[in-house]
N, CA, C and O atoms as a MOPAC input file, in Angstrom:
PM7 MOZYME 1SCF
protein

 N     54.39300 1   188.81100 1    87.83800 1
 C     55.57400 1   189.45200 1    87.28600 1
 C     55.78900 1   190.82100 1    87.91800 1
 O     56.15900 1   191.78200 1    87.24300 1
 N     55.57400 1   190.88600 1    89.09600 1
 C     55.80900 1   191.52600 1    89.81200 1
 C     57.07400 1   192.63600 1    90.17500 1
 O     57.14000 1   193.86500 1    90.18600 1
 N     58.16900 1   191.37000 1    90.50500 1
 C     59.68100 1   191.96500 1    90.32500 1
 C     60.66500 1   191.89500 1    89.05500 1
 O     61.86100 1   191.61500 1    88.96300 1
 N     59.62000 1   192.28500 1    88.04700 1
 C     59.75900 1   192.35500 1    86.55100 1
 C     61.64000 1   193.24800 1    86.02400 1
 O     62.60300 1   192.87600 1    85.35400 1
 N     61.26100 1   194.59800 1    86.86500 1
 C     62.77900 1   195.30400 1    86.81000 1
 C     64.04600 1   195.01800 1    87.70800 1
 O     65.23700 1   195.07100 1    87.40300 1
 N     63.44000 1   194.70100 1    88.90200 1
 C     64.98900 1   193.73900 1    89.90100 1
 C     65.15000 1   192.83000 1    89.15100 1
 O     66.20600 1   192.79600 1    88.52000 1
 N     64.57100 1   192.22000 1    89.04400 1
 C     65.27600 1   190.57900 1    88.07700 1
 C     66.41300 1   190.98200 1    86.70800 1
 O     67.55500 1   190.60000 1    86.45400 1
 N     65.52100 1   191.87100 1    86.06300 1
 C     66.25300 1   192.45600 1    84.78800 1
 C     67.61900 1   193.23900 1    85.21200 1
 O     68.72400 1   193.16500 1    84.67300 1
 N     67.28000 1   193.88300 1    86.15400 1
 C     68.54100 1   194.59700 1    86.43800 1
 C     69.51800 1   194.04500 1    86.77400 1
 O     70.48900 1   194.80100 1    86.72700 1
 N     69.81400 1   192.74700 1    87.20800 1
 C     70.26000 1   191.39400 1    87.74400 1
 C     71.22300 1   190.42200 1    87.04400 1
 O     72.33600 1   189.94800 1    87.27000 1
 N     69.69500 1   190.29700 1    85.49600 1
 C     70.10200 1   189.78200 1    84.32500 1
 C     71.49800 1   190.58800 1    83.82400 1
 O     72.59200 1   190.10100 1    83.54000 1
 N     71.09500 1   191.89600 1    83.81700 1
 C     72.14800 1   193.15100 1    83.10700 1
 C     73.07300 1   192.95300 1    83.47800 1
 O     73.96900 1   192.71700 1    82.66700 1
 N     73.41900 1   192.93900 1    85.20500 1
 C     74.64500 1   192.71000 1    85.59500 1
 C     75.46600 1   191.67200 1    85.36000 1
 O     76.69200 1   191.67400 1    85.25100 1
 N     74.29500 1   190.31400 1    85.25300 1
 C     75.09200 1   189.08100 1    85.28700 1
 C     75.91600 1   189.07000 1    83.67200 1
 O     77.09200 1   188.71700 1    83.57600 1
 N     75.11800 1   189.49600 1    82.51200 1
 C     75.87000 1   189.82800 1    80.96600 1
 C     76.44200 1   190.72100 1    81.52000 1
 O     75.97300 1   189.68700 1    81.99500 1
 N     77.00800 1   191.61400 1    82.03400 1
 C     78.12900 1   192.59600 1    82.32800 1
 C     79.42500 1   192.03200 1    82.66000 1
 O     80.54300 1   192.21200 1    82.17700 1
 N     79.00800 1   191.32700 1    83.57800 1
 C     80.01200 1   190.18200 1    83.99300 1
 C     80.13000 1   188.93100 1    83.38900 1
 O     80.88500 1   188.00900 1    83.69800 1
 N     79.27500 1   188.99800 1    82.46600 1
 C     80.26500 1   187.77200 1    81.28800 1
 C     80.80100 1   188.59900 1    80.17900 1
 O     81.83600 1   188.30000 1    79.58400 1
 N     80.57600 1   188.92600 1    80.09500 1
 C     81.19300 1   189.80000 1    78.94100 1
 C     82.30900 1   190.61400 1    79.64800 1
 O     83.28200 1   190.68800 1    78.89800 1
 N     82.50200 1   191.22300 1    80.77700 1
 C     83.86300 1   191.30900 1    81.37800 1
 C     84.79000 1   189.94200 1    81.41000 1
 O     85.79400 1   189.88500 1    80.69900 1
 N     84.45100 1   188.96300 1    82.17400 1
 C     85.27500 1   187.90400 1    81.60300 1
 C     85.27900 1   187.16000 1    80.20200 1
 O     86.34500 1   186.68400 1    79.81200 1
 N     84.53400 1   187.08200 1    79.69900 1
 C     85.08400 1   187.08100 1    78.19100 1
 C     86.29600 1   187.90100 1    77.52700 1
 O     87.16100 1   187.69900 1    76.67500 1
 N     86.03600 1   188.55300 1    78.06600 1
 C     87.13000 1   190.05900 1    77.50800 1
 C     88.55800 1   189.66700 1    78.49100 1
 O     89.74200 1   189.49700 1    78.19800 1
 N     88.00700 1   189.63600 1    79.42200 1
 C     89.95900 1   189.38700 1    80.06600 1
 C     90.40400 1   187.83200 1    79.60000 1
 O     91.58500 1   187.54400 1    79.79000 1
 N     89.62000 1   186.92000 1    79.06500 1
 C     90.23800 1   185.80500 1    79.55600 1
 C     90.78200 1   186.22000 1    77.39400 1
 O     91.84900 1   186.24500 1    76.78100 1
 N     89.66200 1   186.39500 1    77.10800 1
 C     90.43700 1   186.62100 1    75.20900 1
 C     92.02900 1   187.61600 1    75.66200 1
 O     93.06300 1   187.18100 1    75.15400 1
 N     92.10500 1   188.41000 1    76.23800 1
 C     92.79000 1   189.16400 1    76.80000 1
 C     94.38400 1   188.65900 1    76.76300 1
 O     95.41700 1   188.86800 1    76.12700 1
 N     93.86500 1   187.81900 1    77.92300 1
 C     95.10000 1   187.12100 1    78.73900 1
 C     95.53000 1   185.93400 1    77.51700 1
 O     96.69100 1   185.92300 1    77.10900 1
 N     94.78100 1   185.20500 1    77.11400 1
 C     95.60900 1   184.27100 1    75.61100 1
 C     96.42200 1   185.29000 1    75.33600 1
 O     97.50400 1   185.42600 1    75.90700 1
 N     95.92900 1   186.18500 1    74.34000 1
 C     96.86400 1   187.04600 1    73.24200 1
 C     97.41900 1   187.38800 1    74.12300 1
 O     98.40800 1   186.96300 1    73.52500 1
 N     97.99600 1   187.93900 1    75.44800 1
 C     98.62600 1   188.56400 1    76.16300 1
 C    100.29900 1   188.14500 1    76.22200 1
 O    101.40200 1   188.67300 1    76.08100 1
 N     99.49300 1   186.41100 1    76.62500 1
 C    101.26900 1   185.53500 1    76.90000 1
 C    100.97800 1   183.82600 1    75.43300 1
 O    101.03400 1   182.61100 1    75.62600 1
 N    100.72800 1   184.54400 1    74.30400 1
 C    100.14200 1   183.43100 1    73.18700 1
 C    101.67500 1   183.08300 1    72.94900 1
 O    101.62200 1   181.90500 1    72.59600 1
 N    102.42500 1   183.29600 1    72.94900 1
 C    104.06300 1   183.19000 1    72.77500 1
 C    104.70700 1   183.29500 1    73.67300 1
 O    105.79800 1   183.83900 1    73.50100 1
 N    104.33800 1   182.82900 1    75.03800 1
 C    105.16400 1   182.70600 1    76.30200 1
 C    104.76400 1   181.51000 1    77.00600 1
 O    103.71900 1   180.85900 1    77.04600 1
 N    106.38700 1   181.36700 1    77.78200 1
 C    106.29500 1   180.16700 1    78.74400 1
 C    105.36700 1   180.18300 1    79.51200 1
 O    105.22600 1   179.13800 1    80.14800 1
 N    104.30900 1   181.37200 1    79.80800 1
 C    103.31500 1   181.08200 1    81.21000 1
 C    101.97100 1   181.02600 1    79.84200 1
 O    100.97300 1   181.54300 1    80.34200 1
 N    101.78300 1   180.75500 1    78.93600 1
 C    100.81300 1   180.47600 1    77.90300 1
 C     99.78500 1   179.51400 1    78.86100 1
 O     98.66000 1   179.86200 1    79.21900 1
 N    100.46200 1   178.18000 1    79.19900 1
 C     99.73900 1   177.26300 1    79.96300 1
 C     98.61300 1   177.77700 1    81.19100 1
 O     97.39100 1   177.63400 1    81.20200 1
 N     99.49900 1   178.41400 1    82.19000 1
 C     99.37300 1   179.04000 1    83.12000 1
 C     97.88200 1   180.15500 1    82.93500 1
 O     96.86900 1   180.37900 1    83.59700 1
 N     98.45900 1   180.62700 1    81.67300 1
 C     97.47400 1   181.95700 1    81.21500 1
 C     96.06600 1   180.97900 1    80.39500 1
 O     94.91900 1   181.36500 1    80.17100 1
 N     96.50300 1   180.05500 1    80.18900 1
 C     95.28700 1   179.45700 1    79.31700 1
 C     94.35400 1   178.34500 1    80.18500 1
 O     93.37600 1   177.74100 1    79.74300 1
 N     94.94300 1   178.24100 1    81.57600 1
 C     94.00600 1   177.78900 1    82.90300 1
 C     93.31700 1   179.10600 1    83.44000 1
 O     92.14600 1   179.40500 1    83.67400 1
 N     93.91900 1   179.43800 1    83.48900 1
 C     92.55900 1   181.16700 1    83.98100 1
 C     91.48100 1   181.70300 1    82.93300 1
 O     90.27100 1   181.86400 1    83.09300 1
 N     92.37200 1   181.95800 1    81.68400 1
 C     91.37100 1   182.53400 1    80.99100 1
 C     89.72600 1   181.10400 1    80.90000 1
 O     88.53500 1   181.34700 1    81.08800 1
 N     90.32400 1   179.87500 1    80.58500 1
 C     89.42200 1   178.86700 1    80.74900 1
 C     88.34600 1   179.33300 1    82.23900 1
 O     87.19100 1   179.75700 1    82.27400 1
 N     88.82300 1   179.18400 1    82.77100 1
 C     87.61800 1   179.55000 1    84.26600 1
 C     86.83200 1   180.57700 1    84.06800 1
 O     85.60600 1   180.61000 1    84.17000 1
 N     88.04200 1   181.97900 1    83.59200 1
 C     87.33400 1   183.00400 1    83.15500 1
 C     86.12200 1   182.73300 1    81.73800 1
 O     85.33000 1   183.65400 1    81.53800 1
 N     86.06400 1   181.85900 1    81.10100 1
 C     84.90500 1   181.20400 1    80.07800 1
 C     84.03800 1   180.66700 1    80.80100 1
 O     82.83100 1   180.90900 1    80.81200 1
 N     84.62800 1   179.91000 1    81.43800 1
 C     83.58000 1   178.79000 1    82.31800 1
 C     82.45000 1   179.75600 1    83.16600 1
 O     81.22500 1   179.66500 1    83.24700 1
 N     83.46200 1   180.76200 1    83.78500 1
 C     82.08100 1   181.76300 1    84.45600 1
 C     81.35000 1   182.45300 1    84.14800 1
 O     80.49300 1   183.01200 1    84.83200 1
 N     81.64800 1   182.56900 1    82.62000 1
 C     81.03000 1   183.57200 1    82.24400 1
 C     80.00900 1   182.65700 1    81.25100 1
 O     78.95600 1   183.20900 1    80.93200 1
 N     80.24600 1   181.37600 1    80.77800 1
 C     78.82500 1   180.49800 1    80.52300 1
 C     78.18600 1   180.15100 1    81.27700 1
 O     76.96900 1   180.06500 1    81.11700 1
 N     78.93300 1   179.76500 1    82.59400 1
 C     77.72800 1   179.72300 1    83.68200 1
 C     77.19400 1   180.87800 1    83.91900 1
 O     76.20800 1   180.62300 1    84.61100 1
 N     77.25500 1   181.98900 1    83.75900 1
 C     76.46200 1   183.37000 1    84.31400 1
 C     75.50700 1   183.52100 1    82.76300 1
 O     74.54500 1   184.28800 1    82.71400 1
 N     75.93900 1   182.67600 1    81.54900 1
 C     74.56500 1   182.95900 1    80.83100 1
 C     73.64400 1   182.26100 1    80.51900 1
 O     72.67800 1   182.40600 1    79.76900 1
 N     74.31500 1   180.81100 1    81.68800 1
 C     73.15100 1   179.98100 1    81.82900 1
 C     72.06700 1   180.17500 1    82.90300 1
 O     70.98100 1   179.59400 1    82.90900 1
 N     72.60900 1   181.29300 1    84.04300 1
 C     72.19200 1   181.75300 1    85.11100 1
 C     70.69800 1   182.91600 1    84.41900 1
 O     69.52900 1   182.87300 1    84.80200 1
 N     71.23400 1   183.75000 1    83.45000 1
 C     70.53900 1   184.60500 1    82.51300 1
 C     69.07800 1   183.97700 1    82.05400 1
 O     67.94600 1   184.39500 1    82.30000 1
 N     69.49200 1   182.87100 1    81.33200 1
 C     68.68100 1   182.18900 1    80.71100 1
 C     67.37200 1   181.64700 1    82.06200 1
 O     66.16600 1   181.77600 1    81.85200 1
 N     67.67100 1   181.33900 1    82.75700 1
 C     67.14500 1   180.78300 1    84.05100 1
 C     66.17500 1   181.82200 1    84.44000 1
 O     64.94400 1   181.85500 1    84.43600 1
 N     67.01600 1   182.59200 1    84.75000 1
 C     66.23000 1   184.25600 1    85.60800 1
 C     65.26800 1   184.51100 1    84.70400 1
 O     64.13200 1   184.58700 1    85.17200 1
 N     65.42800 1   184.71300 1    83.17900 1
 C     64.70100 1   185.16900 1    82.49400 1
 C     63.28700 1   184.06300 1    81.84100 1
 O     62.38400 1   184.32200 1    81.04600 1
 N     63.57000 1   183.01800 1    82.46600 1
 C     62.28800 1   181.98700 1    82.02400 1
 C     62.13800 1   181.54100 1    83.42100 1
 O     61.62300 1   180.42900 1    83.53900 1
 N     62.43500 1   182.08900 1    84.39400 1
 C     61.85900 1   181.93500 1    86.16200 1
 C     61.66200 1   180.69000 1    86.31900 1
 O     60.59100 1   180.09900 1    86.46100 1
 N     63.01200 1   180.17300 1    86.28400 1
 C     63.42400 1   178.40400 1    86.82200 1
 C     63.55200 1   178.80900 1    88.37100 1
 O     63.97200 1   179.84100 1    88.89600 1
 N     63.08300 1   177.72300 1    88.86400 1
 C     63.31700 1   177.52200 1    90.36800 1
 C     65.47600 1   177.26100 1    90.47600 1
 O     66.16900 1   177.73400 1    91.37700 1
 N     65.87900 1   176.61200 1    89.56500 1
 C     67.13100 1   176.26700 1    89.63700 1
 C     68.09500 1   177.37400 1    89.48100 1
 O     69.21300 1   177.42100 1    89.99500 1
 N     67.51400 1   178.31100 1    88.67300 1
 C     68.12800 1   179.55800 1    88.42700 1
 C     68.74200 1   180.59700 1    89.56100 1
 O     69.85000 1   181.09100 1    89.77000 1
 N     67.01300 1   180.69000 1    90.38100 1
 C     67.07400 1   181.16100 1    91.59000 1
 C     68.09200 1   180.81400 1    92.81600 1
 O     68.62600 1   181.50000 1    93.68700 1
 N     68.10900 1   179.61800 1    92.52400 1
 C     69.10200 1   178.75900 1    93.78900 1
 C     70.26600 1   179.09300 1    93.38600 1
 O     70.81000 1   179.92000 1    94.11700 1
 N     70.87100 1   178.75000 1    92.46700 1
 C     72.08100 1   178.79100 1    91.41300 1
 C     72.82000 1   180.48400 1    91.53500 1
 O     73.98000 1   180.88400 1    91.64000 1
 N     71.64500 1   181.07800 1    91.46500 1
 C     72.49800 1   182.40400 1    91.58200 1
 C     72.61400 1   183.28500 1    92.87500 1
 O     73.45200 1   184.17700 1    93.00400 1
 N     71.83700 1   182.99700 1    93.66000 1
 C     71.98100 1   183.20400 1    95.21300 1
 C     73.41600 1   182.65100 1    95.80900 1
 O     74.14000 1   183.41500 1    96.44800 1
 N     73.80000 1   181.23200 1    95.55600 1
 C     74.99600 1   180.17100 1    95.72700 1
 C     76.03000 1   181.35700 1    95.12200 1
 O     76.58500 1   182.24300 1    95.77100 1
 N     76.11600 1   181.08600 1    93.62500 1
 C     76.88500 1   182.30000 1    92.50100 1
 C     76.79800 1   183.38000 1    93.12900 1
 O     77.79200 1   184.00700 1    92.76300 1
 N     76.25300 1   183.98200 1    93.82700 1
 C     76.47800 1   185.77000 1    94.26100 1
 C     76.71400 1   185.35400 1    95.91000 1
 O     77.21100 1   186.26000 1    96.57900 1
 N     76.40400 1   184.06700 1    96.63600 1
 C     77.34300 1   183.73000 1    98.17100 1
 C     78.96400 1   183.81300 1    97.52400 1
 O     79.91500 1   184.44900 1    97.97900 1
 N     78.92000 1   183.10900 1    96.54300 1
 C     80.74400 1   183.01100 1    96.44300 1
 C     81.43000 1   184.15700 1    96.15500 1
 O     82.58700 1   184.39000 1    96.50400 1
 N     80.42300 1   185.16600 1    95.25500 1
 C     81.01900 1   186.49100 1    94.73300 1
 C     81.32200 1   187.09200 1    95.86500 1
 O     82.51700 1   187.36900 1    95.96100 1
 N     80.59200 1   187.41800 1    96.83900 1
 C     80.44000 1   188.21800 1    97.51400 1
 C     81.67500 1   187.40500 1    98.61500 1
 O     81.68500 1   188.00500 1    99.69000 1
 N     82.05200 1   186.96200 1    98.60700 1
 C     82.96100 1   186.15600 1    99.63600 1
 C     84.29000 1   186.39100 1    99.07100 1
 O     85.34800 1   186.55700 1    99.67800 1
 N     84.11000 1   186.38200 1    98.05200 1
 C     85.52000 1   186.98500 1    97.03500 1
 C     85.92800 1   188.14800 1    97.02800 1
 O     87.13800 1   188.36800 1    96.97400 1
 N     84.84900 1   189.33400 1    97.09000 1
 C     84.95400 1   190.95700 1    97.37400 1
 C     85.73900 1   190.58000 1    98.18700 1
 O     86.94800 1   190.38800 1    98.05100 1
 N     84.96000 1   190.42800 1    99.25400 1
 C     85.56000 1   190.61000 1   100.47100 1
 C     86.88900 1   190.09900 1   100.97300 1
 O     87.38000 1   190.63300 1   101.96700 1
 N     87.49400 1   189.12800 1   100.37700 1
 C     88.75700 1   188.76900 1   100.34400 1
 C     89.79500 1   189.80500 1    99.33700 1
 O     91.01600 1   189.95800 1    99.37500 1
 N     88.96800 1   190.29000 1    98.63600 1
 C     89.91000 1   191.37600 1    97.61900 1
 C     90.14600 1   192.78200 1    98.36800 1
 O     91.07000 1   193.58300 1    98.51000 1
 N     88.87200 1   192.64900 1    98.74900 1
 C     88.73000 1   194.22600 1   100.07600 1
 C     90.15600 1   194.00200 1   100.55100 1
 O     91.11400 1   194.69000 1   100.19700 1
 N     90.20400 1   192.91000 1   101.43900 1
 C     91.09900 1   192.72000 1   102.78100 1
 C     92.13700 1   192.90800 1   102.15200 1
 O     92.76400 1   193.91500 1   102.48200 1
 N     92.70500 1   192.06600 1   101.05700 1
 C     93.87800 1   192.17300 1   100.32900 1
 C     94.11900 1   193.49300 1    99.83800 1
 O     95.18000 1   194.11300 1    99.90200 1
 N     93.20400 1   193.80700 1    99.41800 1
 C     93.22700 1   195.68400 1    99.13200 1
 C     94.27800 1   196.41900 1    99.49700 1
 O     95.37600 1   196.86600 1    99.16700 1
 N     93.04100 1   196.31200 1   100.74400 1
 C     93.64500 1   197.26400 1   102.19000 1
 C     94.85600 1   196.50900 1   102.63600 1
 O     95.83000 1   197.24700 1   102.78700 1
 N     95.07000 1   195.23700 1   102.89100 1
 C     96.23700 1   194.92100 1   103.39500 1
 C     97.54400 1   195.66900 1   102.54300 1
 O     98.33200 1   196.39900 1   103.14500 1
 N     97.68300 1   195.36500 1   100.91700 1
 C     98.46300 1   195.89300 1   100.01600 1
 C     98.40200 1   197.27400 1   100.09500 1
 O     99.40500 1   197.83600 1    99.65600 1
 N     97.58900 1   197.93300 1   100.49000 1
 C     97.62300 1   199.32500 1    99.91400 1
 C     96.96700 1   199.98600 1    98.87200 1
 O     97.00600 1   201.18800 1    98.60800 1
 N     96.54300 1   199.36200 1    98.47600 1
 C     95.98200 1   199.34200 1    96.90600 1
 C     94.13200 1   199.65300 1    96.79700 1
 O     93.29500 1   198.99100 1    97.41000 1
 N     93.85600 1   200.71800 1    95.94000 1
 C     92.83000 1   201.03100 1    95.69900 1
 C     91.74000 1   199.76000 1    96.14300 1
 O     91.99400 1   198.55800 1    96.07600 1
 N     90.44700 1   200.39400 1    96.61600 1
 C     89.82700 1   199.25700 1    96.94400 1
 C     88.09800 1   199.56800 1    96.76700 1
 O     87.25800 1   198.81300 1    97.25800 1
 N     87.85400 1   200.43500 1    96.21700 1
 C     86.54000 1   201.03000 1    95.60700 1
 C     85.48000 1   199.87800 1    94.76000 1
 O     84.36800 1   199.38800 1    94.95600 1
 N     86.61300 1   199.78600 1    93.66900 1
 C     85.50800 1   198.21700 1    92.95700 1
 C     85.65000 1   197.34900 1    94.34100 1
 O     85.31900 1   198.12500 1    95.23700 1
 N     85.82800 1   196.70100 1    94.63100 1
 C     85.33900 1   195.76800 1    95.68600 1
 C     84.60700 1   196.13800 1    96.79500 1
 O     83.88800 1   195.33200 1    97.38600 1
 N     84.73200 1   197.31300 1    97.13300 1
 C     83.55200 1   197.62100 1    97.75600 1
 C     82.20800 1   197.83100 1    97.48600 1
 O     81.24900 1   197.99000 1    98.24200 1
 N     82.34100 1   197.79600 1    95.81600 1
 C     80.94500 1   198.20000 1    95.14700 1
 C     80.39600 1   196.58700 1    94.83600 1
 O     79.22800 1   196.32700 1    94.54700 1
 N     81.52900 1   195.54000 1    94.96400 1
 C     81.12600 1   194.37500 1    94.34300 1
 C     80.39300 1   193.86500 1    95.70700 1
 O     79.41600 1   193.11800 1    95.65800 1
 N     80.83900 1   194.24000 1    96.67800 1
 C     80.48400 1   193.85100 1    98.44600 1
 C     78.90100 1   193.97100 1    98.17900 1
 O     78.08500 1   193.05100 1    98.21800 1
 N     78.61100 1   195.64400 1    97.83300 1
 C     77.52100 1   196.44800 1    97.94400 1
 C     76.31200 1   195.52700 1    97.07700 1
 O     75.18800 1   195.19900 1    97.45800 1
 N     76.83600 1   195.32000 1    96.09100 1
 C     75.95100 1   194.61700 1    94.82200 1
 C     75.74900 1   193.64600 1    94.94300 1
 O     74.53600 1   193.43400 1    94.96000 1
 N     76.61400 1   192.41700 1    95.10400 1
 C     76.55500 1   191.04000 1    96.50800 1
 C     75.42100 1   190.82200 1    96.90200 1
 O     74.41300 1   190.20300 1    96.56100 1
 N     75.96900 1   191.77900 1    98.09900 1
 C     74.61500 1   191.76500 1    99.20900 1
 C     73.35700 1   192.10000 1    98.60800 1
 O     72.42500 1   191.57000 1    99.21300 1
 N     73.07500 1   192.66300 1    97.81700 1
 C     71.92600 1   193.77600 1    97.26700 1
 C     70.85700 1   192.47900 1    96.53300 1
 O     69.65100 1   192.30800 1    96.71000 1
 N     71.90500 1   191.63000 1    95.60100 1
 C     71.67200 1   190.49900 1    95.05500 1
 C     70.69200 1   189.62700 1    95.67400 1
 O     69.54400 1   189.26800 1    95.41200 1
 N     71.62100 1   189.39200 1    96.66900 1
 C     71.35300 1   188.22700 1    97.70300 1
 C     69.74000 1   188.53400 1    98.22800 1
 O     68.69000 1   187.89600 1    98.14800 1
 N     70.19900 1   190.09800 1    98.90900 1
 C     69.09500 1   190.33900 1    99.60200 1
 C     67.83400 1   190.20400 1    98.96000 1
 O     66.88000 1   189.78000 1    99.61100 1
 N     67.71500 1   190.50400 1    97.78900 1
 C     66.64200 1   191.03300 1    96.81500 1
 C     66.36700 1   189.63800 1    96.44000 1
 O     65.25500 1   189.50200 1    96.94900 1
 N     66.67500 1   188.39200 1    95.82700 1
 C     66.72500 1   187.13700 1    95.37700 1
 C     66.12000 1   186.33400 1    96.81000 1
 O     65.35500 1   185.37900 1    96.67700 1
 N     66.39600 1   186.65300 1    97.70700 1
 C     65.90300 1   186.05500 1    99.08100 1
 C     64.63800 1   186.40700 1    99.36800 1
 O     63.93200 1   185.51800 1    99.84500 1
 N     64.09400 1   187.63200 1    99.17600 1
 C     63.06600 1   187.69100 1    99.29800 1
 C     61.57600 1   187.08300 1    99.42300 1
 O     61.75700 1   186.14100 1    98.65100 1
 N     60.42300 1   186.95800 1    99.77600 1
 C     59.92400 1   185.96700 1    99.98800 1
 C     58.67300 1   186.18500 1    98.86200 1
 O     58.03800 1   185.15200 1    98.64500 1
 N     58.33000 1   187.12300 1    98.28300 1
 C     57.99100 1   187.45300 1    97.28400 1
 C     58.40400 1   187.25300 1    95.89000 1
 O     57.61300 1   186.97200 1    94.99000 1
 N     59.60400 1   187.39900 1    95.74900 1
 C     60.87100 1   186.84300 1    94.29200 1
 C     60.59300 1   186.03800 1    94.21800 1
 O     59.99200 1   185.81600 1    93.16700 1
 N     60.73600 1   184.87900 1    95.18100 1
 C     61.00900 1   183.75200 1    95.40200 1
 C     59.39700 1   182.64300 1    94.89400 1
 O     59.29300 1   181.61400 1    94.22600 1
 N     58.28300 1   183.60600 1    95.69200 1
 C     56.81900 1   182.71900 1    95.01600 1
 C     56.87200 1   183.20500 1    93.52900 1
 O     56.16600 1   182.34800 1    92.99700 1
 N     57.21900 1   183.94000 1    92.65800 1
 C     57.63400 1   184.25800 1    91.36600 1
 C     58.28700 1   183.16100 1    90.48100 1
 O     58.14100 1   183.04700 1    89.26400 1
 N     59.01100 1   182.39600 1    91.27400 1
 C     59.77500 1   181.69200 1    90.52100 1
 C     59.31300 1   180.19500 1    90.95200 1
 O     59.86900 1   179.34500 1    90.25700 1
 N     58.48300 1   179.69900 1    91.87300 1
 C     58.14300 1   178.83300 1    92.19900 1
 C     56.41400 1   178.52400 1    92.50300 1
 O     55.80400 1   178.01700 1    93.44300 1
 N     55.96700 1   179.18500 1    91.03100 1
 C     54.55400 1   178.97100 1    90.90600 1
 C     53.95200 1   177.72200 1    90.46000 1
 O     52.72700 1   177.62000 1    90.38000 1

């Protein structure tokens, strides 16, 4: 138990980010609950649920050091991090503030890197 506080710090983020999407997708219902894009709004906020139970099934994993967990969220933080970076571009293409996505780039990678490790990794596959 080595990488006892990276992992945790990991965990933290991943409940940060369900609980951010929890919050936008409750959000977005009440937002348009009496409008024609209701439908529209009630396919996103759904995904926005969906990711955010998969990120506390990801939790659950990390924190009882499943081999599946490990895989699962390396995959989960390839796609995140592929998404920054499409928000970056769009950013900058629009004009538009682009700071959170550069921090999501930063944290991504940080993820990745740290979860790859070859040490983490005999941790979770004892």
């Amino acid at each position: 138990m080595r990488h006892k506080i990276g992992i945790t710090i990991i965990i933290c983020l991943l409940a940060l980010g369900s609980l951010y999407n929890i919050l936008v997708g409750i959000l977005t219902l009440s937002e348009y609950y009496a409008s024609e894009l209701f439908n529209a709004a009630g396919a996103n906020a759904a995904m926005k649920f969906a990711l955010a139970s998969f990120a506390l099934a990801l939790i659950y994993g990390l924190y009882k050091r499943r081999g599946w967990a490990l895989f699962l969220s390396i995959a989960f933080m390839c796609f995140g991090l592929l998404d920054s970076i499409w928000t970056l571009y769009m950013q900058i293409l629009l004009g538009y503030p682009y700071t959170i996505a550069a921090i999501a780039i930063a944290l991504f990678s940080l993820g990745i890197y740290y979860l790859s490790r070859r040490s983490v990794r005999e941790e979770f596959y004892q």
